[in-house]
MDAnalysis code that builds the backbone (N, CA, C; Angstrom):
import MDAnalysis as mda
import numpy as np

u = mda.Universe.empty(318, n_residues=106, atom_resindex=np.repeat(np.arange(106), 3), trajectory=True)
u.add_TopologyAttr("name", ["N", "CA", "C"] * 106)
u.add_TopologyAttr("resid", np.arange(1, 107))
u.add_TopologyAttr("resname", ["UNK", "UNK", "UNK", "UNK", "UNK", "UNK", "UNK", "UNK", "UNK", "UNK", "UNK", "UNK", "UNK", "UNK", "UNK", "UNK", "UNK", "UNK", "UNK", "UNK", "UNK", "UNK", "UNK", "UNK", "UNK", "UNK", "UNK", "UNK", "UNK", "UNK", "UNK", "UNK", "UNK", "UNK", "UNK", "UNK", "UNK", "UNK", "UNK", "UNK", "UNK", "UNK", "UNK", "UNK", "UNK", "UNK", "UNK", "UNK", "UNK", "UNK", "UNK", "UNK", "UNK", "UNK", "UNK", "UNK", "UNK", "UNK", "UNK", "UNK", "UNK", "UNK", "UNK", "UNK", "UNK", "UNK", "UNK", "UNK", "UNK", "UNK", "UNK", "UNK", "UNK", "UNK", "UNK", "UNK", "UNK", "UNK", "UNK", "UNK", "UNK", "UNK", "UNK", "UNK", "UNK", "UNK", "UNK", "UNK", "UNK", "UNK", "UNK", "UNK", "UNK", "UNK", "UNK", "UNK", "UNK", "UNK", "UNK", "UNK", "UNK", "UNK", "UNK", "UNK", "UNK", "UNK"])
u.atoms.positions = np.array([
    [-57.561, 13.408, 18.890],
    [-57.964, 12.048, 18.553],
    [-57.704, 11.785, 17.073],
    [-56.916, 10.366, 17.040],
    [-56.828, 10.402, 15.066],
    [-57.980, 9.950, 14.535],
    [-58.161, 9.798, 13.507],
    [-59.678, 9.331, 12.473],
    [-59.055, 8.667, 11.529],
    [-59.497, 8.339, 10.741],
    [-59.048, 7.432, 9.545],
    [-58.419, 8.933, 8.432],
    [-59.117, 10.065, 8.851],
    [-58.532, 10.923, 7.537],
    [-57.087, 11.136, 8.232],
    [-56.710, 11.496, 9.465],
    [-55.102, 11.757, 9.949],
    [-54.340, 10.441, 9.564],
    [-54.807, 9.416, 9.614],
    [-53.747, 8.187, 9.472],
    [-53.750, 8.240, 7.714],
    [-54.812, 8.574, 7.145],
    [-54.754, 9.095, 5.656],
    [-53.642, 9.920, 5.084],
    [-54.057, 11.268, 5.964],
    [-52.686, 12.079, 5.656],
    [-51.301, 11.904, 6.398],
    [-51.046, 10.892, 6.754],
    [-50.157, 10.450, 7.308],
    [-49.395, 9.239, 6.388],
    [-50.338, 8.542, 5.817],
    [-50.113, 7.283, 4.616],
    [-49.787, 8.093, 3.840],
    [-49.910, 9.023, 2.837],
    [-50.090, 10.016, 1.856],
    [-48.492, 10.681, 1.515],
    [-48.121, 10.626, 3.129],
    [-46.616, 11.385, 2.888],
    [-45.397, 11.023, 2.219],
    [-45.481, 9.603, 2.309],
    [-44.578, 9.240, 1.934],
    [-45.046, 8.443, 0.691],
    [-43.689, 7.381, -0.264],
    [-44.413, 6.452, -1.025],
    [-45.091, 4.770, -0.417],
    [-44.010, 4.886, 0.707],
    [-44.188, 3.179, 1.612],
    [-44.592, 3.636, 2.883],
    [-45.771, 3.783, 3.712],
    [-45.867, 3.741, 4.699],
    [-46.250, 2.707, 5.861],
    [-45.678, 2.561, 7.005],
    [-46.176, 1.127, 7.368],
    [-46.680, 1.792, 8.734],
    [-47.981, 1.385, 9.292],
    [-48.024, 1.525, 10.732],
    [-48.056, 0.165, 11.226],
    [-46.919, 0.233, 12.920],
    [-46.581, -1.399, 12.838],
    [-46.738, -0.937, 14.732],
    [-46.358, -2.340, 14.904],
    [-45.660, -2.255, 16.409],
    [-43.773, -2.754, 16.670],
    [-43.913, -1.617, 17.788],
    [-42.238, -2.704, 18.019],
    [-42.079, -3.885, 18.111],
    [-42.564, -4.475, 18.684],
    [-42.400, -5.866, 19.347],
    [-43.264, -6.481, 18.203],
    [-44.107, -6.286, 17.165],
    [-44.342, -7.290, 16.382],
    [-43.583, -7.882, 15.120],
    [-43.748, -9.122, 15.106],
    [-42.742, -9.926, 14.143],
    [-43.319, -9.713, 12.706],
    [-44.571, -9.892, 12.332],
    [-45.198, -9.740, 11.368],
    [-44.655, -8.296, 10.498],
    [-44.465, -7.227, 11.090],
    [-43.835, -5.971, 11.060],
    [-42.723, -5.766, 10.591],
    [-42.132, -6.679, 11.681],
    [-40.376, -6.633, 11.266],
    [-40.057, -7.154, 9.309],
    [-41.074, -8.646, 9.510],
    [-41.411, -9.316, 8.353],
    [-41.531, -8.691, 6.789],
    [-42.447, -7.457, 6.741],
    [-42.512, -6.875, 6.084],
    [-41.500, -5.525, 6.126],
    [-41.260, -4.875, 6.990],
    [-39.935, -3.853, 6.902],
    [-38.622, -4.377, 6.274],
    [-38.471, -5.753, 6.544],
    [-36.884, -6.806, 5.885],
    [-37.266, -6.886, 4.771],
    [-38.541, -7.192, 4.069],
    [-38.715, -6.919, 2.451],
    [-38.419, -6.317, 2.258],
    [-39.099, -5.357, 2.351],
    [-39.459, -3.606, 1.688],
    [-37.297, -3.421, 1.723],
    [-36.775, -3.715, 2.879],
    [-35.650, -3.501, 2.653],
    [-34.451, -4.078, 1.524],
    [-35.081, -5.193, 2.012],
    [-34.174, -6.583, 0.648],
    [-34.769, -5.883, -0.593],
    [-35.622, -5.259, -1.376],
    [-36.367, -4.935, -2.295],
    [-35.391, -3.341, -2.685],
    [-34.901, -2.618, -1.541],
    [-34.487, -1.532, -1.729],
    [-35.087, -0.553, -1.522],
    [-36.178, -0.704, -1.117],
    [-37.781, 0.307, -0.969],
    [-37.475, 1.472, 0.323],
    [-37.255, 2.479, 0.004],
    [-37.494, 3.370, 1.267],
    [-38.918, 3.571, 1.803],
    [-38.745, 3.471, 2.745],
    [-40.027, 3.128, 3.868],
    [-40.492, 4.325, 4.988],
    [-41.341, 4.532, 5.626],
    [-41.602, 5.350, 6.950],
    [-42.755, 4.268, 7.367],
    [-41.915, 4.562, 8.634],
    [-42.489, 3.276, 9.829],
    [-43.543, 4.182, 10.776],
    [-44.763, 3.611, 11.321],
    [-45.443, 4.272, 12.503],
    [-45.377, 3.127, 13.627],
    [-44.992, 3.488, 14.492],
    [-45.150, 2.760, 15.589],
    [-46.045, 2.950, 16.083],
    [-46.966, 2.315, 16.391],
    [-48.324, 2.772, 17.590],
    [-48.092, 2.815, 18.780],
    [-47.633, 1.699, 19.572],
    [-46.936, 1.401, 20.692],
    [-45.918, 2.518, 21.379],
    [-45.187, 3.165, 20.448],
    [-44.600, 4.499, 20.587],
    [-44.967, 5.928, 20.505],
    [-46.024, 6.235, 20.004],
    [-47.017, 7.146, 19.543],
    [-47.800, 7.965, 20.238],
    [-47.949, 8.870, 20.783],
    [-49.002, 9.006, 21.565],
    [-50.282, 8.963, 21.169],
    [-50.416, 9.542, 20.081],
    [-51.860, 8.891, 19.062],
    [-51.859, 7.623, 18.721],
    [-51.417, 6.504, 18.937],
    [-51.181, 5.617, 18.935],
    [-52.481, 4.655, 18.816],
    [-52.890, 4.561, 20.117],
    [-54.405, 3.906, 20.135],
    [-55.008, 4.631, 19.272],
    [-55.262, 5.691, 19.147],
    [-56.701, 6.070, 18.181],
    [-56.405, 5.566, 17.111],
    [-54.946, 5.916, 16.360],
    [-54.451, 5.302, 15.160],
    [-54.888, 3.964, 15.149],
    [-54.414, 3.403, 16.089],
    [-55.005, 1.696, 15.858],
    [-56.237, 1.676, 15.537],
    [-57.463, 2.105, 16.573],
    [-58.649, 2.175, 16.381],
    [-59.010, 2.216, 14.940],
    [-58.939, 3.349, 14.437],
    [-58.958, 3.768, 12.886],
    [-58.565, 2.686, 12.392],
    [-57.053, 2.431, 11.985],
    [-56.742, 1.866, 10.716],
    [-57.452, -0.167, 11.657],
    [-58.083, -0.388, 12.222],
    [-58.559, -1.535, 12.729],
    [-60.184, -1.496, 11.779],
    [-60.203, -0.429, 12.038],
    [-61.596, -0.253, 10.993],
    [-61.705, -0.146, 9.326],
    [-60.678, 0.278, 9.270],
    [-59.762, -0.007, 7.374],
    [-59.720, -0.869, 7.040],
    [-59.033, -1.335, 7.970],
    [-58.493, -2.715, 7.618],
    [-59.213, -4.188, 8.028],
    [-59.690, -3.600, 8.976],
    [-60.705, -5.067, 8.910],
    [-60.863, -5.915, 10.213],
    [-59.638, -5.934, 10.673],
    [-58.627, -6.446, 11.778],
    [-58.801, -6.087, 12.874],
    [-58.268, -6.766, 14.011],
    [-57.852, -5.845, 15.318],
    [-57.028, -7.355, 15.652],
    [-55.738, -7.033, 15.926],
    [-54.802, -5.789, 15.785],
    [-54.577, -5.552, 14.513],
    [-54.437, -4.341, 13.956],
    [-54.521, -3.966, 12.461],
    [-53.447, -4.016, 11.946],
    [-52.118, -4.141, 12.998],
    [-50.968, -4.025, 12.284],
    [-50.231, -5.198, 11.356],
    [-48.972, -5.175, 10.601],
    [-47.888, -3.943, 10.233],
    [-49.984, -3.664, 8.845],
    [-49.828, -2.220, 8.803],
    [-50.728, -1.831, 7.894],
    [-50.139, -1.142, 6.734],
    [-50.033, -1.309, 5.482],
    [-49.168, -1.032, 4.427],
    [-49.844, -0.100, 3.910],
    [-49.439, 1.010, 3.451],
    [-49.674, 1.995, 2.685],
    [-48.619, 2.102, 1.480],
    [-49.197, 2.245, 0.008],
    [-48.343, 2.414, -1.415],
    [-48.956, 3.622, -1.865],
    [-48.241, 4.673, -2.323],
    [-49.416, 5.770, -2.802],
    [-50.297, 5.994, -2.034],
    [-50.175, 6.257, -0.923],
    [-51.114, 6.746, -0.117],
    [-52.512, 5.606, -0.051],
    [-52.729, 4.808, -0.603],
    [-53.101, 4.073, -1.059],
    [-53.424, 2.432, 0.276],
    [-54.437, 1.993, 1.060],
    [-53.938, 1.209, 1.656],
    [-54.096, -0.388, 0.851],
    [-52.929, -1.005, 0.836],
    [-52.502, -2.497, 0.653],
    [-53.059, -3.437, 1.297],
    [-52.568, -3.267, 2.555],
    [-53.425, -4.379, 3.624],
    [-52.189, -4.812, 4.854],
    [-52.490, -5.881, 5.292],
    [-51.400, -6.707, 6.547],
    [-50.802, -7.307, 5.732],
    [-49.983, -7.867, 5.932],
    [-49.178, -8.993, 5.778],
    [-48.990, -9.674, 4.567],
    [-50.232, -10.663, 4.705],
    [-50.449, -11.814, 4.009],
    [-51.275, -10.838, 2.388],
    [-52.145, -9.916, 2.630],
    [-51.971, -9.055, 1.584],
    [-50.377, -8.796, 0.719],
    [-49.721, -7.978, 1.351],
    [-48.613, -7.650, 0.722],
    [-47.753, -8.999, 0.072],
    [-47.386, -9.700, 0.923],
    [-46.926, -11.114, 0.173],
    [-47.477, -11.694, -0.809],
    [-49.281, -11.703, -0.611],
    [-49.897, -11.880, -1.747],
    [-49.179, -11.291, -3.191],
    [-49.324, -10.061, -3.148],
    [-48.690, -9.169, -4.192],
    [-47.321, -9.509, -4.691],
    [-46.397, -9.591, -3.459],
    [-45.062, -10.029, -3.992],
    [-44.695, -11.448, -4.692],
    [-46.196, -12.824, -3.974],
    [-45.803, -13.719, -4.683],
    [-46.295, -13.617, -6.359],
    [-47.390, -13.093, -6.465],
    [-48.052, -12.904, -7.863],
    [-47.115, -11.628, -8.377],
    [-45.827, -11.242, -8.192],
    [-45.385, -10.160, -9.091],
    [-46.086, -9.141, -9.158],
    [-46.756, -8.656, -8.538],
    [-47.236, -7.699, -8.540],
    [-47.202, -6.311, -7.388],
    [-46.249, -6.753, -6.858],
    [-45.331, -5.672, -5.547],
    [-44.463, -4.893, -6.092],
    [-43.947, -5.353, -6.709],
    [-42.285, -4.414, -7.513],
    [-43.235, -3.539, -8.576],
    [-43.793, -3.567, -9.342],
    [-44.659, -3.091, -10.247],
    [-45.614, -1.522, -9.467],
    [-46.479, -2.039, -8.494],
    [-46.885, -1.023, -7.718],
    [-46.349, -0.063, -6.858],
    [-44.614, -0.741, -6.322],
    [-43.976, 0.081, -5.662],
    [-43.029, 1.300, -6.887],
    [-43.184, 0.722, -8.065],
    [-42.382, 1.373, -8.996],
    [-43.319, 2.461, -9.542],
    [-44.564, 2.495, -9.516],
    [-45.756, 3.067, -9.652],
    [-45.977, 4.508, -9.095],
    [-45.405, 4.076, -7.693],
    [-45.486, 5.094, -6.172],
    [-44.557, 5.634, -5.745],
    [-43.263, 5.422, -6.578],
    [-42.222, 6.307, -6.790],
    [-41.362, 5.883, -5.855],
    [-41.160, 4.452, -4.985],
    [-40.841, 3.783, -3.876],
    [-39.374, 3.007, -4.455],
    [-39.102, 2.631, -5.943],
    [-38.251, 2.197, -6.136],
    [-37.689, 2.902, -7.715],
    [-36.473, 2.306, -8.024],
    [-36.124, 3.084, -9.318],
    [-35.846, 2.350, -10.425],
    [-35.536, 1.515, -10.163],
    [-35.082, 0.091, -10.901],
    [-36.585, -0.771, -11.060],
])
């Protein structure tokens, strides 16, 4: 069963982590940034996962939400959904934190 500490050490691994679904647009939304931006990324699918649900469960309780997804991780660090992260990118303050977390170089 996952807990919030496995989806922890799972955020942790990388510098961009996203747990998302396939089929969600919101997801895709934020993966086409992170890409246009240059940002290397690791994606979790839940929907694909076999820990999947528990993962949801958990990061639904992090985050606030249900459905919790796309869920952003910077530095291990969680960001938030969506409208979080855009937040950041419209106030300039996305490129700054991803440069922080070792996610970009420029």
């Amino acid at each position: 069963m996952a807990d919030s500490s496995s989806v922890a050490r799972l955020a942790s691994q990388r510098a961009v982590v996203i747990f998302a679904a396939s089929n969600c647009f919101m997801c895709h939304a934020v993966t086409t940034l992170f890409s246009e931006l240059g940002v290397s990324w690791t994606v979790y699918e839940l929907d694909k996962d076999p820990k999947g649900k528990d993962m949801e469960r958990a990061l639904a309780r992090m985050v606030g939400r249900n459905p919790p997804v796309p869920a952003v991780f910077i530095g291990g660090k969680l960001v938030g959904p969506t409208d979080q992260v855009m937040a950041l990118h419209l106030a300039g303050k996305l490129v700054p934190l991803l440069r922080q977390a070792g996610a970009m170089w420029l």
